[in-house]
N, CA, C and O atoms as CSV, one atom per row, in Angstrom:
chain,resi,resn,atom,element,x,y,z
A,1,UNK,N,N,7.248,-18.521,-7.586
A,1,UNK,CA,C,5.877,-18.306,-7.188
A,1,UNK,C,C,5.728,-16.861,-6.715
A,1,UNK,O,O,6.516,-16.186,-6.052
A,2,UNK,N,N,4.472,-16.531,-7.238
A,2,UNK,CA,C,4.594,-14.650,-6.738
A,2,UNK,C,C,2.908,-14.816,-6.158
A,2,UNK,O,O,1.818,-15.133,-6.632
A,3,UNK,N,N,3.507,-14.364,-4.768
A,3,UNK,CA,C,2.090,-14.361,-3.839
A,3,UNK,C,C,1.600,-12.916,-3.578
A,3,UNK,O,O,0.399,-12.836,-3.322
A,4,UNK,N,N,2.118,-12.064,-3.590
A,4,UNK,CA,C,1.888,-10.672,-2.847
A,4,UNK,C,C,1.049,-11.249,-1.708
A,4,UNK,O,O,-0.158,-11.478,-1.798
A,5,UNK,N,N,2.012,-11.519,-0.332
A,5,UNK,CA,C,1.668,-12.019,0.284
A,5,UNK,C,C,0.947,-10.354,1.356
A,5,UNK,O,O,1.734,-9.411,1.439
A,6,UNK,N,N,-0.012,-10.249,1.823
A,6,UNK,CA,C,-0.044,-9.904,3.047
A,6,UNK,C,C,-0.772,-8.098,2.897
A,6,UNK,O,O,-0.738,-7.129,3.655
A,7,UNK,N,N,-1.427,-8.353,1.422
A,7,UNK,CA,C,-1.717,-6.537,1.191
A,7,UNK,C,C,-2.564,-6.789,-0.031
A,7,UNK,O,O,-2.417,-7.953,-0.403
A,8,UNK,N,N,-3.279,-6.201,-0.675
A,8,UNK,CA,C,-4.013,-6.084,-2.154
A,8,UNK,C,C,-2.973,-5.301,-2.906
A,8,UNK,O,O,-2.532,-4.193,-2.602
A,9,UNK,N,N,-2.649,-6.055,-3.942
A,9,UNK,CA,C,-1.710,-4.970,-4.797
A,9,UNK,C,C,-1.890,-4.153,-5.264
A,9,UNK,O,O,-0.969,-3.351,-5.421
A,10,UNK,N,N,-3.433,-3.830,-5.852
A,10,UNK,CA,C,-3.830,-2.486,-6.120
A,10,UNK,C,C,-3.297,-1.332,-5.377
A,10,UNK,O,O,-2.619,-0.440,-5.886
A,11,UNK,N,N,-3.652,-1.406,-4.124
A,11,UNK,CA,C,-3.697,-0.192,-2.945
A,11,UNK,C,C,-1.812,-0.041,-2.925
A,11,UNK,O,O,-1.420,1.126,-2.923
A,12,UNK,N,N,-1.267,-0.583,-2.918
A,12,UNK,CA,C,0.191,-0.653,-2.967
A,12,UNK,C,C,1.037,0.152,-3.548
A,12,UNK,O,O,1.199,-0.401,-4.636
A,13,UNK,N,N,1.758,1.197,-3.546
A,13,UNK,CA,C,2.594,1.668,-4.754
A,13,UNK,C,C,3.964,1.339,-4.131
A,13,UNK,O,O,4.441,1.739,-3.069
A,14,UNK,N,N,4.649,0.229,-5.372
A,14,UNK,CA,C,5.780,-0.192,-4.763
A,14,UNK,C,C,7.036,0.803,-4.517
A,14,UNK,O,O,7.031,1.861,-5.147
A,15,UNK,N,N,7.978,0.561,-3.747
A,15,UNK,CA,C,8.944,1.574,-3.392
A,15,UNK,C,C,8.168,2.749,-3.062
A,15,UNK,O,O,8.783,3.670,-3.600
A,16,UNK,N,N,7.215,3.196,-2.507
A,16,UNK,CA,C,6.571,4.756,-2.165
A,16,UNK,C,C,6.018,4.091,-1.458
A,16,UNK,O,O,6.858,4.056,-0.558
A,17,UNK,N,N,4.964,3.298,-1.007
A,17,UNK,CA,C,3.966,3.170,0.060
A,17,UNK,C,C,4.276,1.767,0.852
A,17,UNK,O,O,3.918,1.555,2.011
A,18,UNK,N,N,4.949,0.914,0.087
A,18,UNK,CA,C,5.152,-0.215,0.671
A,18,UNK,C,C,6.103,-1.030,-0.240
A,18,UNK,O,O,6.639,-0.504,-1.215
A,19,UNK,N,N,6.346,-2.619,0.175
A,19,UNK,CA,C,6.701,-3.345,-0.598
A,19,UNK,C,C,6.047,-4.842,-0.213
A,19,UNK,O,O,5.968,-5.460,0.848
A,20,UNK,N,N,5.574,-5.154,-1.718
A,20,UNK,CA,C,4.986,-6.932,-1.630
A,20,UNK,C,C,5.786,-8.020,-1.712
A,20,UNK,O,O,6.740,-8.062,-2.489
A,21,UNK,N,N,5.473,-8.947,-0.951
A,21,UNK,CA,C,6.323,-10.379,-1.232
A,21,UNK,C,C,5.650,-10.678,-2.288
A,21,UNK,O,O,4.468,-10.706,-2.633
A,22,UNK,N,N,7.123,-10.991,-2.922
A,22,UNK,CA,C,6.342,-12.255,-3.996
A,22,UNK,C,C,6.974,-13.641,-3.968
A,22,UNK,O,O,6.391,-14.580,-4.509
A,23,UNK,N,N,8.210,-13.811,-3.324
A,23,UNK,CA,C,8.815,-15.331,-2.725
A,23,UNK,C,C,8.735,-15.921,-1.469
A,23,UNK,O,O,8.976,-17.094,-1.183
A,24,UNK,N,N,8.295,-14.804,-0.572
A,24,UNK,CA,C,8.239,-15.082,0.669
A,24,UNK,C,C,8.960,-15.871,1.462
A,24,UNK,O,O,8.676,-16.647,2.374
A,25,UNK,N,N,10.041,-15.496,0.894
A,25,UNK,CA,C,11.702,-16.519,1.286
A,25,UNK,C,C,12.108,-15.746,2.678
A,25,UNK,O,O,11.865,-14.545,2.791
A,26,UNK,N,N,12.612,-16.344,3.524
A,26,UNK,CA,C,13.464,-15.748,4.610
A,26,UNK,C,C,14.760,-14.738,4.093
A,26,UNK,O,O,15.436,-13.952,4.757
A,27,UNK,N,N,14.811,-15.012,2.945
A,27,UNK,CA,C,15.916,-13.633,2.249
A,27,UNK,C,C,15.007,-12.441,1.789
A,27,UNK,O,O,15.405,-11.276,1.797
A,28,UNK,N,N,14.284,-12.663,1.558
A,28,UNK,CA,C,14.019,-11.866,0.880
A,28,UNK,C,C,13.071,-11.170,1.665
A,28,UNK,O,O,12.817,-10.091,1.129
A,29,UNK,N,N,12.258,-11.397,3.028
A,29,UNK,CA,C,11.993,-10.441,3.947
A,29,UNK,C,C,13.084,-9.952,4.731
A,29,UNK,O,O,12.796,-8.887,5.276
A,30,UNK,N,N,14.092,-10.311,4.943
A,30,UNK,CA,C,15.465,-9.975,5.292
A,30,UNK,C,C,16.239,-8.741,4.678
A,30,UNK,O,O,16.947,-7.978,5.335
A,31,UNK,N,N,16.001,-8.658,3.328
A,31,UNK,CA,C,16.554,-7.653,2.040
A,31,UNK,C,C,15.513,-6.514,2.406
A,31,UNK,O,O,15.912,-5.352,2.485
A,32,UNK,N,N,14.060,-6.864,2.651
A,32,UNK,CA,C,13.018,-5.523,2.884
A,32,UNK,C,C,13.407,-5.324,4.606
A,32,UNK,O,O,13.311,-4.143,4.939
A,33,UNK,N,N,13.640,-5.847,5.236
A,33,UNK,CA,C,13.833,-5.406,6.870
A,33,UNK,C,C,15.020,-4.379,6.636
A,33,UNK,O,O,15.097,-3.179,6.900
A,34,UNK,N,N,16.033,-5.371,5.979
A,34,UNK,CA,C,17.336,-3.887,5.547
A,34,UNK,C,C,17.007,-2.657,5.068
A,34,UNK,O,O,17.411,-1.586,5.520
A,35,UNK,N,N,16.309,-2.812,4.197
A,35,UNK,CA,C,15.747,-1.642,3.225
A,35,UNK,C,C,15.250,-0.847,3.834
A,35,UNK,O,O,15.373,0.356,3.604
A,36,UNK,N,N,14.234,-1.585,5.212
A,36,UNK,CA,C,13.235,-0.002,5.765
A,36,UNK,C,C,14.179,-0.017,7.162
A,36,UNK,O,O,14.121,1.177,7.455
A,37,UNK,N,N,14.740,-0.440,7.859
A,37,UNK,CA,C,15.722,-0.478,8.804
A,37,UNK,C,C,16.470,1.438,8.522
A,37,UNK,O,O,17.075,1.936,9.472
A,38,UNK,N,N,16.357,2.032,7.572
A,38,UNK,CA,C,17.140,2.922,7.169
A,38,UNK,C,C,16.030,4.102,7.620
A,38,UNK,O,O,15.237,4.467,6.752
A,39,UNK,N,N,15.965,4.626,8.777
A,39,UNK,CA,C,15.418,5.303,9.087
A,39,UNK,C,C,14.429,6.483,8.494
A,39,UNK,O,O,13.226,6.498,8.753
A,40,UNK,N,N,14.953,7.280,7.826
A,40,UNK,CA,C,14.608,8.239,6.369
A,40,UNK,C,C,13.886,7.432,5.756
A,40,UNK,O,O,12.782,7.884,5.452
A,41,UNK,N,N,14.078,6.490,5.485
A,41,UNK,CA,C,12.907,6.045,4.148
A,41,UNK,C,C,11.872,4.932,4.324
A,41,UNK,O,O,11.167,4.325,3.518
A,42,UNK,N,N,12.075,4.845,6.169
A,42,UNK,CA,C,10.759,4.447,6.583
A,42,UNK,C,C,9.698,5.242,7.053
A,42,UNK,O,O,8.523,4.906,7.195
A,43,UNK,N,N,10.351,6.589,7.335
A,43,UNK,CA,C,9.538,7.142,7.606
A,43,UNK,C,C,8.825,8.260,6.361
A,43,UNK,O,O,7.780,8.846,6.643
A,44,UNK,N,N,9.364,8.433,5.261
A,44,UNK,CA,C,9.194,8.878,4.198
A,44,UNK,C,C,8.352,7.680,3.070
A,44,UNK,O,O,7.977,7.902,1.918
A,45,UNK,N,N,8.265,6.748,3.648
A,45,UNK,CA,C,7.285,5.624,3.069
A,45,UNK,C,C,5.843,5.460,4.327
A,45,UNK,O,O,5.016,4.577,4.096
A,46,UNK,N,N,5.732,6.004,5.096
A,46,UNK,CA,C,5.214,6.081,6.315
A,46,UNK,C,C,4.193,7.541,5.880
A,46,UNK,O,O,3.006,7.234,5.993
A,47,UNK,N,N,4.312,8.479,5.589
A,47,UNK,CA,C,3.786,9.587,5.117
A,47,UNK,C,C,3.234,9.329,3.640
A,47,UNK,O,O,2.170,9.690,3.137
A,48,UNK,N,N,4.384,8.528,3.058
A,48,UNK,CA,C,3.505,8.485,1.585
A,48,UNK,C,C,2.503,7.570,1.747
A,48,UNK,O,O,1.464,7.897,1.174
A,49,UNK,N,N,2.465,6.377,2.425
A,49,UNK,CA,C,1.324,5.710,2.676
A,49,UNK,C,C,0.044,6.421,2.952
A,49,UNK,O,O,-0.961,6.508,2.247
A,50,UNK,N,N,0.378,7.069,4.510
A,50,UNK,CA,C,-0.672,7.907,5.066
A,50,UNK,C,C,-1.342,8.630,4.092
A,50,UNK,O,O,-2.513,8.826,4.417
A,51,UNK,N,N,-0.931,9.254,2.659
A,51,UNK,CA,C,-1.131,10.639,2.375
A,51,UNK,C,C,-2.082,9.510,1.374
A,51,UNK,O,O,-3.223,9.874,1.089
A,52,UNK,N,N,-1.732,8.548,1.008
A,52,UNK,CA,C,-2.263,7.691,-0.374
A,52,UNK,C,C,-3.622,7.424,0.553
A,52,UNK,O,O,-4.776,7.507,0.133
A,53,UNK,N,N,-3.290,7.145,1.668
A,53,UNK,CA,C,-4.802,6.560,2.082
A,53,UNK,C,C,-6.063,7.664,2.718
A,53,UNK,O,O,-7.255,7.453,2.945
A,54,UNK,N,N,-5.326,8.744,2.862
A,54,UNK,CA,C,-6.421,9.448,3.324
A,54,UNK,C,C,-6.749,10.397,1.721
A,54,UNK,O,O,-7.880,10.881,1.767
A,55,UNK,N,N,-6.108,10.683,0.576
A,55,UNK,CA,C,-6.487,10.771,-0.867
A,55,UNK,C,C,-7.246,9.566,-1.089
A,55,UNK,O,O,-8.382,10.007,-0.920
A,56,UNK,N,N,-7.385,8.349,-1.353
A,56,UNK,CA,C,-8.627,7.529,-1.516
A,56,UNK,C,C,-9.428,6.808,-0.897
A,56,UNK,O,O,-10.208,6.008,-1.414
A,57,UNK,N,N,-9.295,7.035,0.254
A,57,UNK,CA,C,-10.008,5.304,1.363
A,57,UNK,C,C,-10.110,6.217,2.501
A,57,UNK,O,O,-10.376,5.503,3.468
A,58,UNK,N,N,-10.018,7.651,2.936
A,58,UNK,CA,C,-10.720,8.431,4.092
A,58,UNK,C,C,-12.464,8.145,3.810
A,58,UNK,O,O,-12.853,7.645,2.754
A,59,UNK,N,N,-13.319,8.511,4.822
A,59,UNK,CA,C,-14.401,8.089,4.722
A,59,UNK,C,C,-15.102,9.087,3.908
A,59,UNK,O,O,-16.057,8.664,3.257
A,60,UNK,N,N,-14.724,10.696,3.795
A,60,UNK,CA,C,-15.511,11.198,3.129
A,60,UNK,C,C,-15.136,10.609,1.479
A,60,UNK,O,O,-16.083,10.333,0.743
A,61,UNK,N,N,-13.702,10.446,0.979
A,61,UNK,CA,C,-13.402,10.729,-0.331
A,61,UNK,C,C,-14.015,9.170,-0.719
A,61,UNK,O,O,-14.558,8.983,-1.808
A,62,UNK,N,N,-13.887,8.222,0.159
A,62,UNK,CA,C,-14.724,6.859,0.104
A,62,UNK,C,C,-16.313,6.548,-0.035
A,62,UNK,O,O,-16.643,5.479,-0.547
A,63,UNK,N,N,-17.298,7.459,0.408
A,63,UNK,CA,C,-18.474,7.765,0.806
A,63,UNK,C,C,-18.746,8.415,-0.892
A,63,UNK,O,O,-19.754,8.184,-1.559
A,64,UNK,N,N,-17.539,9.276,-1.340
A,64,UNK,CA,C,-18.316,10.320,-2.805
A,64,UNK,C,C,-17.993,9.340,-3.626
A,64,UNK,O,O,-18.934,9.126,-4.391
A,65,UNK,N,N,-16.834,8.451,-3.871
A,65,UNK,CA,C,-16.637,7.161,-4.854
A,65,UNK,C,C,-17.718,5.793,-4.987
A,65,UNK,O,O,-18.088,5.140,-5.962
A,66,UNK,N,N,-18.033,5.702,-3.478
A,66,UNK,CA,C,-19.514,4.738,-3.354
A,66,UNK,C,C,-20.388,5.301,-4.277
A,66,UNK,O,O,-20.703,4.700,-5.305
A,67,UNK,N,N,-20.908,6.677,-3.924
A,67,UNK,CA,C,-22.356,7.191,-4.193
A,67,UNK,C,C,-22.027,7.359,-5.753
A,67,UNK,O,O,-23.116,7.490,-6.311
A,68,UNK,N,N,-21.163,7.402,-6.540
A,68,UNK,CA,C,-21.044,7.473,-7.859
A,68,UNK,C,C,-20.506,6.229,-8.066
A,68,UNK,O,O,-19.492,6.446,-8.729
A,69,UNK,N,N,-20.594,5.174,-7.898
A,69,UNK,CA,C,-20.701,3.686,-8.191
A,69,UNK,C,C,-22.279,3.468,-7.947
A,69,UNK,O,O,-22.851,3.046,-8.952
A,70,UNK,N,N,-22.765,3.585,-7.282
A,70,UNK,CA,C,-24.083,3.372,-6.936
A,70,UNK,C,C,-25.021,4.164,-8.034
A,70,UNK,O,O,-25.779,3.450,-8.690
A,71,UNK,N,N,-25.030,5.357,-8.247
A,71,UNK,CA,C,-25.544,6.219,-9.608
A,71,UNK,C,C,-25.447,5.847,-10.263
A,71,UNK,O,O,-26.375,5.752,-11.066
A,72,UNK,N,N,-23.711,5.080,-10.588
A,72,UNK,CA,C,-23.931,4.362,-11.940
A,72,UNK,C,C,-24.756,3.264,-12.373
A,72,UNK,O,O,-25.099,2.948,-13.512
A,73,UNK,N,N,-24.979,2.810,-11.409
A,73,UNK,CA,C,-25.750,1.341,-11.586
A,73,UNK,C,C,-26.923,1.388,-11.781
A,73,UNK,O,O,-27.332,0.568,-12.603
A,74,UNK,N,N,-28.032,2.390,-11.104
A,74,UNK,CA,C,-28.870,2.925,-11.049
A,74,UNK,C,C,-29.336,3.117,-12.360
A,74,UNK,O,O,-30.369,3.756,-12.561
């Protein structure tokens, strides 16, 4: 069963911004706790997040993507 539990997968870039469940097994959040447990590449997934979200979902770059969805419809 693949849930991407806990995020929209769109917004997600796996291994760079985050990682999704898709078994939601006690191993397998266990295998991602190890994974970001590694100091360096939580915090280097921590910046790439940040940088992804203020490139599309800050309010101005969010506000110019509305108003040209909205034009279009128009």
């Amino acid at each position: 069963m693949h849930e991407n539990n806990g995020s929209i997968p769109s917004m997600l870039l796996y291994e760079q911004t985050g990682y999704l469940l898709t078994d939601n097994t006690p191993k397998e959040i266990t295998d991602y706790q190890k994974i970001l447990s590694e100091k360096n590449r939580l915090i280097q997934m921590g910046r790439s997040a940040r940088q992804r979200f203020l490139s599309n979902y800050e309010m101005a770059v969010f506000s110019i993507n509305f108003k040209q969805i909205i034009d279009k419809c128009i």
